[in-house]
C-alpha positions as CSV (number, residue, x, y, z in Angstrom):
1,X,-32.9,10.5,-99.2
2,X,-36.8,11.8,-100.2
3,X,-39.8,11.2,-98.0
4,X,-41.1,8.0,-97.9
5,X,-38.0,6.0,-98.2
6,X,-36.9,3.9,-95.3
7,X,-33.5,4.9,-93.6
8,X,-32.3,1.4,-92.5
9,X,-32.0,0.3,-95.9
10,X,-29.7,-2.2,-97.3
11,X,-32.8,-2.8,-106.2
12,X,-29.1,-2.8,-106.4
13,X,-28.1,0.6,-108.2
14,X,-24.6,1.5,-109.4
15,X,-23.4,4.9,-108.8
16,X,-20.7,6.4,-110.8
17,X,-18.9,8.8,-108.3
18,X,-16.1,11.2,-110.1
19,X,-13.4,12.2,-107.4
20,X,-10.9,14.2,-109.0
21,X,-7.6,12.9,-109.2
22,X,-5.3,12.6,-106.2
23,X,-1.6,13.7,-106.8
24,X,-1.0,9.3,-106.6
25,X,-3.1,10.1,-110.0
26,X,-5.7,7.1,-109.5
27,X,-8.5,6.8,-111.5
28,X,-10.7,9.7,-111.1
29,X,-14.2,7.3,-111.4
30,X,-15.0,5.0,-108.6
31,X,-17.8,2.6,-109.2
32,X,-20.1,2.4,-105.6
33,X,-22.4,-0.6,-105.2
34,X,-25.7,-0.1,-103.1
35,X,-28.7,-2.3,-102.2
36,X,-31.9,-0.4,-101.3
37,X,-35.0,-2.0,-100.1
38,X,-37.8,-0.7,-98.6
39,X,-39.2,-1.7,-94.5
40,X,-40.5,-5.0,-95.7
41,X,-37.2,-6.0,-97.3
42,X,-38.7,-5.4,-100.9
43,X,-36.6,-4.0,-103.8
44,X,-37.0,0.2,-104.3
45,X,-36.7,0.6,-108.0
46,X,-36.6,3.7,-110.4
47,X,-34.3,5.4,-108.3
48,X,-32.1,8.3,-110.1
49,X,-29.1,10.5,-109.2
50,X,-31.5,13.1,-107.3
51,X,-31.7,10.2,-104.6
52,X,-28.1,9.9,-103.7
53,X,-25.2,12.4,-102.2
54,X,-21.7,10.5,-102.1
55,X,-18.9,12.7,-99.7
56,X,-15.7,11.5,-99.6
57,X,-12.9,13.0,-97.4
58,X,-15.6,15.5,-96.2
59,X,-16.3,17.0,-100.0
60,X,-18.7,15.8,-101.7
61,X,-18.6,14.2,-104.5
62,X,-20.1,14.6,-108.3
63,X,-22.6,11.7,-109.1
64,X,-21.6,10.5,-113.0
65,X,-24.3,8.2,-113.5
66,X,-26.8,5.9,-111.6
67,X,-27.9,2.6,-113.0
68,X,-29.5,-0.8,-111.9
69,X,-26.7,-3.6,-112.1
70,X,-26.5,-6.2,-114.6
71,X,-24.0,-8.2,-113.4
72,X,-24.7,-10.8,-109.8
73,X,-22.0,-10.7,-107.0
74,X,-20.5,-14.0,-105.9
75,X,-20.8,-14.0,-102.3
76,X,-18.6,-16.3,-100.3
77,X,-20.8,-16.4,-96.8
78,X,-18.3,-17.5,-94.0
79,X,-20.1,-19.0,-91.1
80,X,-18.7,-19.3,-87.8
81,X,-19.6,-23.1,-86.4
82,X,-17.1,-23.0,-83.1
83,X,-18.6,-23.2,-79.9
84,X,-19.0,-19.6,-79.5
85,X,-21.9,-19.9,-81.8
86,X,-24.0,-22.8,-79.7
87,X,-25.2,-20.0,-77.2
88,X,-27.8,-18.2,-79.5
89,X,-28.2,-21.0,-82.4
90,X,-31.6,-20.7,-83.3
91,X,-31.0,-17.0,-84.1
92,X,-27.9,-17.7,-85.7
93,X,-29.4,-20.3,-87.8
94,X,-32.3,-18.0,-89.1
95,X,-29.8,-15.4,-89.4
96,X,-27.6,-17.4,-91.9
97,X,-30.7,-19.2,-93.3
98,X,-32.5,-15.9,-94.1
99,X,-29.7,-14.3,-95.9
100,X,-29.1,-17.3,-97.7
101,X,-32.3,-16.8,-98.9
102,X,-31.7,-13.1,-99.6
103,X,-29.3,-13.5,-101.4
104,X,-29.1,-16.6,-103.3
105,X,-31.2,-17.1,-106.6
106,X,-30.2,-13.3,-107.6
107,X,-26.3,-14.0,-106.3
108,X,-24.2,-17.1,-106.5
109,X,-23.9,-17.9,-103.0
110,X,-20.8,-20.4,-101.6
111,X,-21.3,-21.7,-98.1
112,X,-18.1,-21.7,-96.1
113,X,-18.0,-23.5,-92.1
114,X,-14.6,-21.7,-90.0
115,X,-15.1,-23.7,-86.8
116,X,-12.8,-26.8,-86.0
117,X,-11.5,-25.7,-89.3
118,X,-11.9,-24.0,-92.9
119,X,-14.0,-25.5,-95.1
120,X,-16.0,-25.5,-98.1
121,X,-19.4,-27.2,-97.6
122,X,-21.3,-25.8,-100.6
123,X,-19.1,-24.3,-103.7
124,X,-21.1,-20.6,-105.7
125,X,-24.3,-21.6,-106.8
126,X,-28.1,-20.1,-106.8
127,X,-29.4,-23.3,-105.3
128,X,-31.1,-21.6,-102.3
129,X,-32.3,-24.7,-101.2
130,X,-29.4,-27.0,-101.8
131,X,-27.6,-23.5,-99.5
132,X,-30.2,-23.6,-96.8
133,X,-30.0,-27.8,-96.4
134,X,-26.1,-27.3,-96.3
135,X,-26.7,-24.5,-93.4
136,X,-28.7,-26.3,-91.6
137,X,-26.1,-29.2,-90.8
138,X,-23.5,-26.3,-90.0
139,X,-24.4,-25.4,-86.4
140,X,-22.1,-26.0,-83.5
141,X,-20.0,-28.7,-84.7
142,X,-16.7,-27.8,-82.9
143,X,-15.4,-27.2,-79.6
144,X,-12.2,-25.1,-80.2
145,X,-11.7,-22.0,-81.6
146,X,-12.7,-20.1,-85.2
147,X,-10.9,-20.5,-88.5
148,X,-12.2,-17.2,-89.7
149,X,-8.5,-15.7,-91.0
150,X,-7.9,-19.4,-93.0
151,X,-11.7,-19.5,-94.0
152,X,-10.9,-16.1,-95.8
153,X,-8.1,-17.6,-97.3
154,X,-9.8,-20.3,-98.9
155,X,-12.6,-18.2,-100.1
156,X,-10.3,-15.5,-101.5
157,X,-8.0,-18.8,-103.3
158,X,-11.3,-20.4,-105.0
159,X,-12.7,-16.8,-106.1
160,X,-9.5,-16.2,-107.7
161,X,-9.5,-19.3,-109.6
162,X,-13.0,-17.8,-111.0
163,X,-12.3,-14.6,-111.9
164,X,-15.2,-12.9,-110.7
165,X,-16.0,-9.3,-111.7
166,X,-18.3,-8.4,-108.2
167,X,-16.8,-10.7,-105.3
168,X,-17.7,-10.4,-101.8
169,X,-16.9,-12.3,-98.6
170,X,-19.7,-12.0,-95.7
171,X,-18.6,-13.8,-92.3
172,X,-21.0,-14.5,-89.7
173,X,-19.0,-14.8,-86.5
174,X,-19.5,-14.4,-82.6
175,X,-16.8,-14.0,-79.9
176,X,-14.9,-17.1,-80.9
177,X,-11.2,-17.3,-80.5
178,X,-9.3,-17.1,-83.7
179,X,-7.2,-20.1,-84.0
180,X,-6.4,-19.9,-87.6
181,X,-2.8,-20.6,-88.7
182,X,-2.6,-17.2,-90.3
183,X,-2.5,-13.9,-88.9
């Protein structure tokens, strides 16, 4: 990356990586989705092909095309509200809160609790604040273990249902036991 740029980043810019063909005879185009903001969180736009290097199996790879995205991921935010999480829960509050605010308003945002059990408090929207009041009630709620495995479940059933063309699931989790029915 140039001068001047930030190393701990996280504009949203789609690369276009070609990786020849393997003998399984894949597609040889992978689509790579980054975020890039600068030290004070703020987008970095105007950023070409010249700014990236993609290796992949220790070769690198040829850069096809770079280009802001057009189309807003669906996030499903899994939050850990077992016990585990009471220790540090101002942190983890702001943590969850802060993203939400990240993220929502750009990205649809569903708000997902995995203590006690799976659940889905808030379904995809870009309601930042209806996300952040539904956080708020969230924090340590249960005194058993973390749902995470059956809160991915239910997140991966209801973004199905949707047919979403950039899903992602984001868990916030401590040292909790997994108690979820599936494994």
């Amino acid at each position: 990356m140039r001068a001047g740029f930030s190393r701990g980043v996280t504009v949203a810019v789609w690369l276009v990586v070609a990786v020849a063909a393997s003998a399984a005879a894949q597609s040889g185009q992978r689509d790579v989705y980054v975020t890039v903001l600068d030290t004070d969180g703020a987008p970095i736009t105007g950023l070409t092909r010249d700014y990236f290097a993609v290796r992949e199996d220790g070769r690198d790879r040829d850069l096809v095309g770079v280009a802001p995205l057009s189309i807003p991921m669906h996030v499903a935010l899994l939050v850990d509200t077992s016990l585990g999480t009471a220790v540090a829960a101002d942190a983890y509050r702001t943590a969850v809160t802060d993203f939400i605010g990240r993220t929502a308003g750009t990205h649809h945002v569903a708000l997902y609790s995995c203590g006690e059990r799976a659940l889905r408090v808030v379904p995809f929207t870009q309601d930042a604040p209806r996300l952040k009041e539904a956080a708020a009630g969230l924090f340590a709620r249960s005194a058993g273990g973390s749902y995470l495995l059956d809160a991915v479940d239910l997140a991966v059933n209801d973004m199905e249902g949707l047919r979403l063309e950039r899903p992602l699931i984001v868990a916030i989790t401590t040292e909790s036991v997994e108690a979820s029915a599936k494994s």
